[in-house]
N, C-alpha and C positions, 0 to 999 in steps of 0.2 A: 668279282674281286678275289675268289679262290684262288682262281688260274693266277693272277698277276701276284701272289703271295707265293704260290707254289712255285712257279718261275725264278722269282727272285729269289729265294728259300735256297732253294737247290742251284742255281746259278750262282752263289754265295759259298754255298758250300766248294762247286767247281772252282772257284776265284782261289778260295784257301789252299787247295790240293795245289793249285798250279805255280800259287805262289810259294808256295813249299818247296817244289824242285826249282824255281826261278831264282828264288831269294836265298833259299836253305840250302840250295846245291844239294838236296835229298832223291835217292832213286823212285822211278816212281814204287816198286814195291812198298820202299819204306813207307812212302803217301800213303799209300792203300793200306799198310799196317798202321801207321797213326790216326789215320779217318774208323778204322773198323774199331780199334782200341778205343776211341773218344767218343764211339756211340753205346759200347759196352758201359765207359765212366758214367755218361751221362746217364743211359739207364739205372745204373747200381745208385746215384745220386738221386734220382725218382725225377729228373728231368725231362727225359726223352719223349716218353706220353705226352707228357703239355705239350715239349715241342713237334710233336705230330698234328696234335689236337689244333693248333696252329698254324701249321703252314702243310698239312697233307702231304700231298703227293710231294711236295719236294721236299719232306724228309722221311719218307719212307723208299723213294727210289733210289736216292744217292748210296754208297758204299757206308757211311755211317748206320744205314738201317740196318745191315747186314750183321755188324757187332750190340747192335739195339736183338734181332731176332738170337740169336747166340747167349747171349745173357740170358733172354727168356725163357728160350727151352731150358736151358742147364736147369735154371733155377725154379721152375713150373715142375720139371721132373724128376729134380734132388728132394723137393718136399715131398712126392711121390714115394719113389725108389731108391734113397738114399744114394750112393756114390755113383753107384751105376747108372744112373738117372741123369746126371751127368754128361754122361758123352753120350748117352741113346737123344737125349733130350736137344743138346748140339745136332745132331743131325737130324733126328724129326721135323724141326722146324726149318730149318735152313736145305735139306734135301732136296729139295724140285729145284732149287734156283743154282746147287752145286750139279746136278746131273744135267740142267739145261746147257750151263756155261762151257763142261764138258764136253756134250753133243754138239755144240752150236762152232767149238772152237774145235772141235776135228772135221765137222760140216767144212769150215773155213779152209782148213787146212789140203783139202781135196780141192777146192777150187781155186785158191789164190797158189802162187808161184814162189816160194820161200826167197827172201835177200840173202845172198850167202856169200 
């Protein structure tokens, strides 16, 4: 029953993003900036954890985790190191998945054929 919650979970979240630029006429960037934004709110509101603790993997894969991990560092390492703790904290957490997307999307970039 995990799986069929995590599915829906995150297939749910895809419906919203899509219907964003379907209905909203929103680029996708903006999508992606609204979904990242909405898992930082929901973190800072103390929601995000339950809704992990619930539906797993499909809220921790989607682009909402991504501002869910952002919130956390900052704020795990502003208690720490005060301001500076901040932006070291941002990227601690969220680092592997910014240099993966990097390598992966210049990987891409070598083997597919640009539309121009």
């Amino acid at each position: 029953m995990e799986y069929v919650i995590a599915f829906a979970v995150g297939g749910l979240i895809c419906v919203v993003g899509q219907l964003l630029m379907d209905v909203a006429k929103l680029t996708p960037a903006h999508v992606m900036s609204t979904l990242v934004v909405t898992g930082v709110v929901l973190d800072f509101l103390g929601l995000y954890d339950k809704f992990i603790d619930f539906a797993g993997a499909g809220a921790t894969v989607p682009i909402t985790s991504f501002g869910h991990s952002l919130y956390h560092g900052a704020i795990s390492e502003a208690e720490q190191h005060g301001l500076i703790g901040i932006v070291t904290g941002i990227f601690e957490v969220t680092s592997a998945g910014i240099s993966a997307a990097i390598a992966f999307g210049f990987l891409a970039s070598l083997v597919f054929k640009p539309r121009g």
